[in-house]
TORMARMI-251965 format. One record per residue (C-alpha): residue in three letters; x, y, z; residue number from 1. Coordinates in pm, 1 decimal, padded with zeros to 6 digits. Example, Ala and Ser with C-alpha at 12.3 -4.5 7.8 and 13.67 -1.06 7.14 Angstrom:
2
   residuo         px         py         pz   num
       ALA    01230.0   -00450.0    00780.0     1
       SER    01367.0   -00106.0    00714.0     2
This chain:
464
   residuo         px         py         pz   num
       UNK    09158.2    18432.8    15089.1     1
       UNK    09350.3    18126.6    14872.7     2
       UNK    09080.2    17946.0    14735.4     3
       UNK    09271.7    17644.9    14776.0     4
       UNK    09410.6    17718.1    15087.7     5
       UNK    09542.8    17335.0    15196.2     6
       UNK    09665.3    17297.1    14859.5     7
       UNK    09871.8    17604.3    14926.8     8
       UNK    10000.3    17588.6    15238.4     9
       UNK    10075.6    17158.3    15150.0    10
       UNK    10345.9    17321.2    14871.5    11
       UNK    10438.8    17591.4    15126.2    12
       UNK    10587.0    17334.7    15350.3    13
       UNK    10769.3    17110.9    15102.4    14
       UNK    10927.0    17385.9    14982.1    15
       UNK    11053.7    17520.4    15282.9    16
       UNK    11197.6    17172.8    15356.7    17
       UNK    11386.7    17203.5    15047.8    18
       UNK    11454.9    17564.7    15061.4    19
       UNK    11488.1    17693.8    15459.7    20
       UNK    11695.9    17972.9    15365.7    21
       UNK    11339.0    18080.2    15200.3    22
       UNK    11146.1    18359.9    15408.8    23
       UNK    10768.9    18418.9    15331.5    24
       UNK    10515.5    18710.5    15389.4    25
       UNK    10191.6    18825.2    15281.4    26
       UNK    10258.4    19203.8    15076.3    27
       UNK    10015.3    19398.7    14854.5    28
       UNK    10084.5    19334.9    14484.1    29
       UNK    09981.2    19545.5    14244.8    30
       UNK    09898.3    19395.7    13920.7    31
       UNK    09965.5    19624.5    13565.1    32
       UNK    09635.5    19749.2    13573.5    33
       UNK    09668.2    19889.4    13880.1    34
       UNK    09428.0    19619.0    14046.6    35
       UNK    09617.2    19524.2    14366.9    36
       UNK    09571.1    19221.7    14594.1    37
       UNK    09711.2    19089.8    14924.7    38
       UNK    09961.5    18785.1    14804.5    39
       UNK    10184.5    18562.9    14967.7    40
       UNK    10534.1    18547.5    14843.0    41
       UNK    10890.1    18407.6    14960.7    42
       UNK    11211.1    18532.0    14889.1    43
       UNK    11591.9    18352.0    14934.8    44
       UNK    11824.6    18208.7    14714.4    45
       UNK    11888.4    17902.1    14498.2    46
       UNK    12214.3    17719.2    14422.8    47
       UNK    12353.7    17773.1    14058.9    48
       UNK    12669.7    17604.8    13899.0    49
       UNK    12825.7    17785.1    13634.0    50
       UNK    13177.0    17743.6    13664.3    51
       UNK    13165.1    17851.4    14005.8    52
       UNK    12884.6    17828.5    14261.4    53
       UNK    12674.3    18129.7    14280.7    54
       UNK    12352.2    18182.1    14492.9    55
       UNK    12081.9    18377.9    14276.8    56
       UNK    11831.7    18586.9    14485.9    57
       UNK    11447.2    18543.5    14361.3    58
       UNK    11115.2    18634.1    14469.1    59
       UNK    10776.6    18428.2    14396.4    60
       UNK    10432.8    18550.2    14412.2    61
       UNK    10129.3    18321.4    14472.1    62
       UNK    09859.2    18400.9    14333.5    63
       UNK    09572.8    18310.0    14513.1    64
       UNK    09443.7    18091.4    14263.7    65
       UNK    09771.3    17860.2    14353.9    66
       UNK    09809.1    17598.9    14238.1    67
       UNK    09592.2    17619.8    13941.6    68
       UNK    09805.7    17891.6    13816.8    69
       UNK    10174.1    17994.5    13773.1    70
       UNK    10350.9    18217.6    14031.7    71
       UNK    10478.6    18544.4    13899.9    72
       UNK    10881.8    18515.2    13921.3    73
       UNK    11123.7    18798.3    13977.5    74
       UNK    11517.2    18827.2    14019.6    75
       UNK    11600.8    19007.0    14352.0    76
       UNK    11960.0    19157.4    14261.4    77
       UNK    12132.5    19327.1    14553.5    78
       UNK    12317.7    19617.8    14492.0    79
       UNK    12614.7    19471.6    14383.8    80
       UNK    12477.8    19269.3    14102.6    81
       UNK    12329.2    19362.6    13767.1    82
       UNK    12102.0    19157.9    13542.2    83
       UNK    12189.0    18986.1    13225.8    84
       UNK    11891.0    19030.2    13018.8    85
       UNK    11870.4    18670.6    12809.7    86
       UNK    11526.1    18431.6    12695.7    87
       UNK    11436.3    18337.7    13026.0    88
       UNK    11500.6    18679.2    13227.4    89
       UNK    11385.5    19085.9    13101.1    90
       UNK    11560.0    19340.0    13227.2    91
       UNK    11322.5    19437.0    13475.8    92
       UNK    11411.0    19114.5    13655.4    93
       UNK    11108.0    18902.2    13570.1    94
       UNK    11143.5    18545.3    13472.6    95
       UNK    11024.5    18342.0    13181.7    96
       UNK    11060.6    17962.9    13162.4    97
       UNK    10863.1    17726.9    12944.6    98
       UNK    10762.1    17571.8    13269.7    99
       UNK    10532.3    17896.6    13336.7   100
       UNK    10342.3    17902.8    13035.0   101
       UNK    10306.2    17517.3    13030.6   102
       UNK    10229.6    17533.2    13378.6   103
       UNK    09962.5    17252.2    13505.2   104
       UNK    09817.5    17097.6    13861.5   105
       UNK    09834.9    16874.3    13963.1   106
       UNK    10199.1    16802.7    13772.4   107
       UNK    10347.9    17139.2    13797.5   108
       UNK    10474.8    17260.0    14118.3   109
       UNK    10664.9    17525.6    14270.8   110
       UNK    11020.9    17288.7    14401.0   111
       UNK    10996.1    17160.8    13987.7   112
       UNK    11003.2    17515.3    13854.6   113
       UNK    11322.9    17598.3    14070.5   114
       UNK    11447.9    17318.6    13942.9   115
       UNK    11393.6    17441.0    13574.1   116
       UNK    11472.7    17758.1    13717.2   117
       UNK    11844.9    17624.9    13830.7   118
       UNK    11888.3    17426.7    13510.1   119
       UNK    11819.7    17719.7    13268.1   120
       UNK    11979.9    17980.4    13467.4   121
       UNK    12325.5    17675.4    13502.9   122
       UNK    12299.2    17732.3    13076.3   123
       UNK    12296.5    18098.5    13110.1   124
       UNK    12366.9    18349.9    13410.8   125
       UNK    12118.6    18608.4    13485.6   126
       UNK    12312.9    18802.5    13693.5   127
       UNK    12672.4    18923.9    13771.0   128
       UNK    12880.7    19110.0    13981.0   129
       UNK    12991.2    19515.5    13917.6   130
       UNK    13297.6    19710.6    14040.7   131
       UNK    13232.6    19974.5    14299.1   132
       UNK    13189.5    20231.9    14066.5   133
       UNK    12928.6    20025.5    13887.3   134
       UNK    12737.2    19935.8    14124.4   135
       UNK    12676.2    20305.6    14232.3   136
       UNK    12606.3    20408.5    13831.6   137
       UNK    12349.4    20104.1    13897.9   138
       UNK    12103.9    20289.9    14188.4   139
       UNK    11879.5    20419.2    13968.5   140
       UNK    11870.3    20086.4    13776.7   141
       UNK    11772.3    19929.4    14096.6   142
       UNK    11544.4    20112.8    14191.6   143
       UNK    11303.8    20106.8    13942.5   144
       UNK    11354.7    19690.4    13952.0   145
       UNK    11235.6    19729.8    14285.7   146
       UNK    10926.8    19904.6    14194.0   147
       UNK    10817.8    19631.6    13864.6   148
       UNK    10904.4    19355.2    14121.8   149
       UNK    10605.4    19492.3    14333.7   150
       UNK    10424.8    19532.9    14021.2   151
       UNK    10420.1    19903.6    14030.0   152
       UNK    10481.1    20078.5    13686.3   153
       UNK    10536.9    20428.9    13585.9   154
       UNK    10492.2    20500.9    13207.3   155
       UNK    10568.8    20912.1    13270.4   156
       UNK    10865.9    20863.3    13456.8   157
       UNK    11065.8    20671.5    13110.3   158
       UNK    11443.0    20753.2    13243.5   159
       UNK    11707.7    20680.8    13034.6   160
       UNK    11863.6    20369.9    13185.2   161
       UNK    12213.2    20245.5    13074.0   162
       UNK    12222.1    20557.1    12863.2   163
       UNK    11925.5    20417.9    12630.9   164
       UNK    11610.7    20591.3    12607.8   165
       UNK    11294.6    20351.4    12603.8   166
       UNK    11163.0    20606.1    12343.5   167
       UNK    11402.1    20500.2    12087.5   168
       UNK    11279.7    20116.4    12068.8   169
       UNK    11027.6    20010.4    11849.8   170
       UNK    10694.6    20032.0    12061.2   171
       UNK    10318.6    19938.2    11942.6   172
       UNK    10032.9    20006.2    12149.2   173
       UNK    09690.9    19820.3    12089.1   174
       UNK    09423.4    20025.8    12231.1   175
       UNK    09088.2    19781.8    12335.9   176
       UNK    09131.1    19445.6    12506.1   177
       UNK    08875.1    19210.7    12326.3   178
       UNK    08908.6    18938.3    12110.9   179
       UNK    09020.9    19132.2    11813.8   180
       UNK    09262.0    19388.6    12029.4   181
       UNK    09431.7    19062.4    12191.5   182
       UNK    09486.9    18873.1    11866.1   183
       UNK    09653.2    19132.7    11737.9   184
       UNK    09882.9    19147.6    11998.0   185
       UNK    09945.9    18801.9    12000.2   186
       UNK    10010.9    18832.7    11601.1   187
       UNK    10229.9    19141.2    11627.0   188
       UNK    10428.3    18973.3    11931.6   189
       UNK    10471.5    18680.6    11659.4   190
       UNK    10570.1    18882.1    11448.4   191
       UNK    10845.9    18971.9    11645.2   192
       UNK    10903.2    19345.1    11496.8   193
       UNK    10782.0    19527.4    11812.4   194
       UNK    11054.7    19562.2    12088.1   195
       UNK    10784.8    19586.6    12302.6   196
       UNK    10394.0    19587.1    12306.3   197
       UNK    10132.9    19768.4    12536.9   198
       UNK    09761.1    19604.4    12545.7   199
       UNK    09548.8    19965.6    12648.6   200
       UNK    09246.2    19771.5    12845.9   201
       UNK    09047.6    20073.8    12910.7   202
       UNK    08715.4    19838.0    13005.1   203
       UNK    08573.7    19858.7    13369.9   204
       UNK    08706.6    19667.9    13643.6   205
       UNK    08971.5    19408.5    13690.2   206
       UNK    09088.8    19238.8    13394.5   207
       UNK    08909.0    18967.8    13249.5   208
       UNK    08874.9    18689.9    12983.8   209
       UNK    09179.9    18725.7    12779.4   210
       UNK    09384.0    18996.7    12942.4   211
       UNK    09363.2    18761.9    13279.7   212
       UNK    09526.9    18517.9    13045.2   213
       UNK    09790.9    18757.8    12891.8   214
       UNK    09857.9    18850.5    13260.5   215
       UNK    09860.3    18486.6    13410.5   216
       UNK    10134.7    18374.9    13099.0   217
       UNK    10277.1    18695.6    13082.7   218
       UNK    10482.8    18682.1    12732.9   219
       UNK    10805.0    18869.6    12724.5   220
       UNK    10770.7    19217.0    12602.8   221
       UNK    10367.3    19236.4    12630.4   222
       UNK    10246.9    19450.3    12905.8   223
       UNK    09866.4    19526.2    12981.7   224
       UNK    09798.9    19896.1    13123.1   225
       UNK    09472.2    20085.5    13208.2   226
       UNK    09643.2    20414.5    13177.2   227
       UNK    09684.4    20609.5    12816.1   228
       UNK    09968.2    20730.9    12908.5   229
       UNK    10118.5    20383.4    12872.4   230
       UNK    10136.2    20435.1    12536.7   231
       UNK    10391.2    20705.9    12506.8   232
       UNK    10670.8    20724.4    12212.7   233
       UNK    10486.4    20423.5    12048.6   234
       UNK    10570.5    20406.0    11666.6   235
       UNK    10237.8    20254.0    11553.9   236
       UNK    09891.3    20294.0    11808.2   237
       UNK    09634.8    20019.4    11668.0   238
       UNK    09279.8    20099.2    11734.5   239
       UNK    09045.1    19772.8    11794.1   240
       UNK    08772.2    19959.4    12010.7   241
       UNK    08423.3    19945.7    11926.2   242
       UNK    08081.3    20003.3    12109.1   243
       UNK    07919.3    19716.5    12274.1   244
       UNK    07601.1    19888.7    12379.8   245
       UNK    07235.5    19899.6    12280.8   246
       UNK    07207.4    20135.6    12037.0   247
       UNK    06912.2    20141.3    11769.5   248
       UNK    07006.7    20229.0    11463.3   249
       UNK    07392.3    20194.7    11247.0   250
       UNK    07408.2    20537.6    11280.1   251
       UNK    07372.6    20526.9    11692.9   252
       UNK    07643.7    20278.8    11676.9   253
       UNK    07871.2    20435.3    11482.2   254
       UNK    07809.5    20777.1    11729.0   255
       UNK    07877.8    20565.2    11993.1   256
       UNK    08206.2    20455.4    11825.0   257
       UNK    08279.0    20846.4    11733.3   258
       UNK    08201.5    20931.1    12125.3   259
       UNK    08443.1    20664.5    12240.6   260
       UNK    08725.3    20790.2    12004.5   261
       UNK    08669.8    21147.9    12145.6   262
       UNK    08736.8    21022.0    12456.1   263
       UNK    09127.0    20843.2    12313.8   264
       UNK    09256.2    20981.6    11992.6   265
       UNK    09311.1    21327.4    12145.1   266
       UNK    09563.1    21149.0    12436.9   267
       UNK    09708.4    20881.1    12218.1   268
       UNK    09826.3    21122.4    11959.7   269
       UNK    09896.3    21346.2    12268.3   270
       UNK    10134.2    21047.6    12368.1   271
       UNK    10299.2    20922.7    12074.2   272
       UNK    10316.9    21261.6    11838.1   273
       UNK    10525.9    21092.8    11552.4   274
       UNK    10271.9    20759.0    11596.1   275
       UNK    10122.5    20599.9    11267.0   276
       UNK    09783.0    20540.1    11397.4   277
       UNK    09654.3    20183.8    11227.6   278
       UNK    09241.6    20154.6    11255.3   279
       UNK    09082.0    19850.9    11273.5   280
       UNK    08759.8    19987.9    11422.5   281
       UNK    08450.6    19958.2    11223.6   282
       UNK    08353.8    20086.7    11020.9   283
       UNK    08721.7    20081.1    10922.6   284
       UNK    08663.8    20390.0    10639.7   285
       UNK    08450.9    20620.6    10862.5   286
       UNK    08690.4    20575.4    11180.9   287
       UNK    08931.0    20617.5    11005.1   288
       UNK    08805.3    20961.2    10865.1   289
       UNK    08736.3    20996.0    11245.9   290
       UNK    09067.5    20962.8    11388.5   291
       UNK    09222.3    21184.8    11108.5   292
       UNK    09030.4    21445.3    11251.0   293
       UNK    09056.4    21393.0    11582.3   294
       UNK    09437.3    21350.3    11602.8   295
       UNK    09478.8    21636.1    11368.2   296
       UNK    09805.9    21406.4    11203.2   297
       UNK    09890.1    21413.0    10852.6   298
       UNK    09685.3    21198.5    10609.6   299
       UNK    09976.7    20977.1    10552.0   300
       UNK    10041.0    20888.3    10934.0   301
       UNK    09659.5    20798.7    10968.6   302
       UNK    09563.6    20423.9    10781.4   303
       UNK    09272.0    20207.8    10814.2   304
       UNK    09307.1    19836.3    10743.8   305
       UNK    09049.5    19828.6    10500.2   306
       UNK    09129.3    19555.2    10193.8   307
       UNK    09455.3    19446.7    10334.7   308
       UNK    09307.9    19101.5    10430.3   309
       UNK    09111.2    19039.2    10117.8   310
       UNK    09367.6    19135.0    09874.3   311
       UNK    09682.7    18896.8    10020.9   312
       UNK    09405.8    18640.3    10007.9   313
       UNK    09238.9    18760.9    09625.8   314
       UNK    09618.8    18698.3    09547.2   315
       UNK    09706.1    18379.8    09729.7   316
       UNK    09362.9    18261.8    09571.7   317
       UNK    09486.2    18352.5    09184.8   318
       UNK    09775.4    18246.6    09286.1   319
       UNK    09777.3    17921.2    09419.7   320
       UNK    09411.5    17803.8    09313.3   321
       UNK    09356.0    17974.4    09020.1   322
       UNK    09750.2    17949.7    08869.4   323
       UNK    09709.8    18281.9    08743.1   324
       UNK    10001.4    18401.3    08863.4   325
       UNK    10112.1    18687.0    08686.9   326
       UNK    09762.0    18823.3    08729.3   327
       UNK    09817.4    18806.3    09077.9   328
       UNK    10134.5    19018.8    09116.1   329
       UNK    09928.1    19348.6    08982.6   330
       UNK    09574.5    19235.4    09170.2   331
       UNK    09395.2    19430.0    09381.5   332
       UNK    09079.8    19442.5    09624.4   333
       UNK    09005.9    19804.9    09684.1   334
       UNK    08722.1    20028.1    09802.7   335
       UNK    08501.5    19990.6    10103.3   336
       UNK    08546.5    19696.5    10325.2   337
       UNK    08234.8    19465.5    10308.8   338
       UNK    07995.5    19316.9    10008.7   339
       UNK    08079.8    19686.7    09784.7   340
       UNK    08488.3    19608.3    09770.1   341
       UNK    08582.3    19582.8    09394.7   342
       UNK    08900.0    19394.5    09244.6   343
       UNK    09124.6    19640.1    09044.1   344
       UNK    09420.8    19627.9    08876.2   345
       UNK    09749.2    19841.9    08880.0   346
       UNK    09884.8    19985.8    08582.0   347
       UNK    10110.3    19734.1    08481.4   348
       UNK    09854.0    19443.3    08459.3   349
       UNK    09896.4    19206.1    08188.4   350
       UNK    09585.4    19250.6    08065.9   351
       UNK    09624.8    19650.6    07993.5   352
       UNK    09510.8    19828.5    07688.8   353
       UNK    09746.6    19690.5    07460.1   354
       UNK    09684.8    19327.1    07541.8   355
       UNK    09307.1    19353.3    07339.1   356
       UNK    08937.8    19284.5    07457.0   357
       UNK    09022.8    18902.2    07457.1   358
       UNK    09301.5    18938.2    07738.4   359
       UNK    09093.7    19177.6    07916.9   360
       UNK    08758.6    19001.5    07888.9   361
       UNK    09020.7    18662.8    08006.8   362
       UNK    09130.6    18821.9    08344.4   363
       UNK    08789.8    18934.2    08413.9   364
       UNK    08641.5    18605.2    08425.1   365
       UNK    08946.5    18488.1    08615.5   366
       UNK    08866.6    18751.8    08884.0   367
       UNK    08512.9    18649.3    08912.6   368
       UNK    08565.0    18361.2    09001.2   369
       UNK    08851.3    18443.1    09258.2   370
       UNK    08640.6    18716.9    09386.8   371
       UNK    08386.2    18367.9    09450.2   372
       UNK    08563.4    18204.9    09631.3   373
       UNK    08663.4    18499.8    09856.3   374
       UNK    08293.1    18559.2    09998.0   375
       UNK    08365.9    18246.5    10173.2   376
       UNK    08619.9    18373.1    10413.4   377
       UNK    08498.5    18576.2    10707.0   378
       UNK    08731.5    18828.9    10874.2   379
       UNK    08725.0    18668.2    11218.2   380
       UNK    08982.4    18816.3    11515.6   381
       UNK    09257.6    18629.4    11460.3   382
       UNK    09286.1    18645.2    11019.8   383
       UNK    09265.6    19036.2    11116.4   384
       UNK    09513.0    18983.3    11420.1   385
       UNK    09736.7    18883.8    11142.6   386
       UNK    09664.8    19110.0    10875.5   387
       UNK    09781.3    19420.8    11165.3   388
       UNK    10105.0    19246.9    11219.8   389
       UNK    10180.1    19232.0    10848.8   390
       UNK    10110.6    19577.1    10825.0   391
       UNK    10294.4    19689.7    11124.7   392
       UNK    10579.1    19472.0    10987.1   393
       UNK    10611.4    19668.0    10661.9   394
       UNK    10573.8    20025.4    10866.9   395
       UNK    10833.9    19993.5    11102.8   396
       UNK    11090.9    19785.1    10869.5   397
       UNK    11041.6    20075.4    10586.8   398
       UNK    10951.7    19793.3    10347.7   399
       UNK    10803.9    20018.8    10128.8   400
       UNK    10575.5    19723.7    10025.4   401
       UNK    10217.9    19764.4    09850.3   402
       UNK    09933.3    19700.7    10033.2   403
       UNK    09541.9    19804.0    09966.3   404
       UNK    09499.1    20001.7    10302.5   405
       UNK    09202.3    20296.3    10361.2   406
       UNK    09311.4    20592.0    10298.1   407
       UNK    09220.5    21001.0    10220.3   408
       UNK    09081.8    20995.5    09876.3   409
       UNK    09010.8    21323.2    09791.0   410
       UNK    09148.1    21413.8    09465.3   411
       UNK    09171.4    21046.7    09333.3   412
       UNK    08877.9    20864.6    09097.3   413
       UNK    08693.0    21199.0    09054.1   414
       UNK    08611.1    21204.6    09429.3   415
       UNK    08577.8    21529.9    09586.4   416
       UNK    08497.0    21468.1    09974.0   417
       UNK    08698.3    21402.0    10266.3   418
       UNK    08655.5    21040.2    10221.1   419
       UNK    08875.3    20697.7    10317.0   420
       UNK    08850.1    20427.4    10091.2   421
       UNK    09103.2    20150.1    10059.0   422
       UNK    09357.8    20227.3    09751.2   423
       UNK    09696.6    20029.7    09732.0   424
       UNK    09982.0    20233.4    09901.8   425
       UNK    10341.2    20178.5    09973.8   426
       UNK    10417.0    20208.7    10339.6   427
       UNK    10703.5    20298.9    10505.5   428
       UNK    10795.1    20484.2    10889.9   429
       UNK    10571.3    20741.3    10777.3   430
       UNK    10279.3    20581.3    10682.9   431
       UNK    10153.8    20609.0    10361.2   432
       UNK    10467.2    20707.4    10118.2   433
       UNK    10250.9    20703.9    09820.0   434
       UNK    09974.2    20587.7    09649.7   435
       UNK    10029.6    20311.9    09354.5   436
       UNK    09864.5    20481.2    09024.1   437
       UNK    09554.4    20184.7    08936.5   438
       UNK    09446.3    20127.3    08571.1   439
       UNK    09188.7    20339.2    08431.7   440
       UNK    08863.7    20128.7    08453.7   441
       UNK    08520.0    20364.4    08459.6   442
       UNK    08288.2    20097.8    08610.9   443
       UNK    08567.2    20052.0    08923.4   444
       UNK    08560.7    20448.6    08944.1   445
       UNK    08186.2    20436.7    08938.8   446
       UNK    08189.7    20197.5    09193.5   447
       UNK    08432.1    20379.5    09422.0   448
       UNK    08238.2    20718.6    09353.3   449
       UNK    07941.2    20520.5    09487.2   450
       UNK    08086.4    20422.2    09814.6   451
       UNK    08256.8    20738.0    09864.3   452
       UNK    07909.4    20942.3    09828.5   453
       UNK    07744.4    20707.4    10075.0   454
       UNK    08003.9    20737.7    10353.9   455
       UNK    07998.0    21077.0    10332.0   456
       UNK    07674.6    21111.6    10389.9   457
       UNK    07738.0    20938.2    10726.1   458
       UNK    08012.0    21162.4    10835.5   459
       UNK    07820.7    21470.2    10760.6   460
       UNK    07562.7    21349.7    11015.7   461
       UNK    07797.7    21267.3    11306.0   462
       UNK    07898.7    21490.5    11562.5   463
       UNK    08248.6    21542.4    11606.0   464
């Protein structure tokens, strides 16, 4: 079943030559999405220097793609040993080296990533020994290593291990596996808030594309799981899902949408009760207005992404292009993602009442042509990727920074439906704290009015 079975078994035997305490066997893996697969693997120990001489116990798994990609690494601790979670090792026992994730045949093989292996673990020890009494406090410890080292997980069962509960750790799940749903990952694992980060792939079949990739690299504190469930105690749930089908008209597609919500909001928030759910579904306002009601949360722990992106960039663009710089600090796009977003101002602008028609009539042109130069940039995956992790950043710090974000508007601008539009906020741990008071401008409320009549004409024809 290797496709490159000679290949293979040629690395097989040099390694045994250089390893014969190795022993190897063909076992059932099962993968994080619960895909499983016949692999060979070999298990013994290699020589490390540090201080003393220690032998370290691993396990590799070939993939049977070998060698065109990376085996999948583990720490075999017996029971008198406990692992020292560092860069290179997680506590579940797998292994990370930059030799994995730069991994490449015909110049990468399996005796040089011992090597590495040896070197890296010679700078720092992944294991060590425990007392008696240790050891038996470490059972339970070991025994659910022994069950992520055959690639089986269990997201109900979270036991407190070492007297820490997994709940308490700063957990975002991404729910939807394409291109958007994986660059956010990526940019919230860059981020580097996120203790640790579950990909929800809830397409058909094995994974694919990028989640193949995600698996085949596997980056420290990123796991991909099929089951909901997986994304229990998060403190943010990012939603990235969106229809794919044939539908005939916008408001087929955004059914669709609605029907594949009603299928996940009601377990996520099941899941992760004190969650902030963050939507980047379109259309951003009415799935947002979607998941409110679905989840049943409170309006401030339910946020769309709406203007984020365009308003850090309609301020980098005064900023930096235009040198309008104190303009900047009080800019703002709000309103309904897409060609009917408006630039506003908050309170405080420069350019407010007392500063005359000249000032005003100033900053207006200043914003036109800002606002210009801003219908050039598309909101591709990754520049939204990024615009998730800066949010997520300011939620689960507490920043309590500003940022234009969709949210309930009811009882703001003159608007009387259950509408989201995108209205600077500060955000904390709970969401939105608070919404920042904009200056009073009647064509912006006009404008805002509009959009909010025309969306909720939409919701009142979806079914729910």
């Amino acid at each position: 079943q290797y496709k490159f079975r000679d290949l293979t078994i040629e690395e097989l035997k040099n390694v045994s030559k250089t390893y014969p305490n190795f022993t190897f066997s063909m076992n059932t893996y099962t993968f994080k999405d619960g895909s499983q697969k016949e692999l060979l693997n070999f298990s013994g120990t290699v020589p490390v220097k540090y201080g003393n001489s220690y032998n370290i116990p691993i396990q590799l798994w070939l993939l049977d793609s070998h060698p065109f990609a990376p085996p999948i690494c583990f720490l075999k601790p017996t029971a008198n040993m406990s692992i020292s979670v560092g860069k290179h090792v997680d506590a579940r026992g797998r292994i990370y080296l930059p030799y994995l994730q730069n991994w490449s045949h015909p110049k990468s093989t399996v005796i040089g990533l011992i090597k590495e292996m040896i070197a890296k673990f010679e700078e720092d020890l992944p294991l060590y020994s425990l007392s008696s009494s240790d050891a038996a406090r470490q059972s339970e410890l070991l025994s659910y290593i022994a069950k992520i080292t055959e690639g089986e997980t269990d997201m109900k069962s979270r036991s407190k291990i070492g007297g820490k509960n997994e709940g308490c750790f700063n957990k975002i799940t991404v729910v939807g596996a394409g291109d958007l749903g994986i660059a956010c990952v990526l940019a919230v694992a860059a981020k580097g808030v996120a203790d640790k980060v579950i990909l929800l792939d809830l397409s058909e079949g094995a994974a694919k594309g990028g989640t193949m990739d995600l698996e085949i690299f596997a980056l420290p504190n990123v796991e991909i799981s099929k089951d909901l469930s997986a994304s229990a105690d998060s403190k943010i749930v990012v939603l990235t899902v969106n229809y794919l089908g044939n539908a005939q008209t916008y408001l087929d597609v955004i059914q669709s949408n609605v029907d594949l919500f009603r299928g996940i909001i009601p377990a996520i928030s099941h899941y992760s009760q004190n969650a902030v759910l963050l939507v980047a579904s379109h259309p951003v306002e009415i799935m947002t207005y979607v998941s409110w009601k679905l989840s049943a949360f409170p309006k401030s722990r339910v946020i769309g992404v709406g203007a984020n992106l365009d308003s850090e960039r309609f301020q980098y663009i005064l900023t930096n292009l235009l040198k309008a710089e104190l303009l900047a600090k009080d800019a703002w796009i709000i309103g309904e993602q897409g060609e009917d977003k408006v630039p506003s101002w908050t309170g405080d602008s420069v350019a407010d009442q007392t500063e005359g028609m000249a000032a005003r009539n100033s900053r207006e042109t200043v914003a036109s042509r800002a606002m210009e130069v801003l219908k050039g940039k598309g909101q591709r995956s990754w520049s939204v990727g990024l615009s998730v992790a800066d949010l997520t950043d300011s939620i689960l710090k507490d920043k309590r920074k500003v940022h234009s974000v969709s949210t309930l508007t009811k009882g703001c601008c003159n608007i009387n439906s259950e509408v989201f539009l995108s209205l600077p906020c500060i955000l904390g741990t709970s969401g939105v704290v608070e919404m920042v008071k904009l200056e009073e401008d009647p064509l912006v409320q006009e404008k805002l009015q509009s959009s909010a009549a025309s969306i909720h004409d939409l919701q009142q024809q979806l079914k729910l």
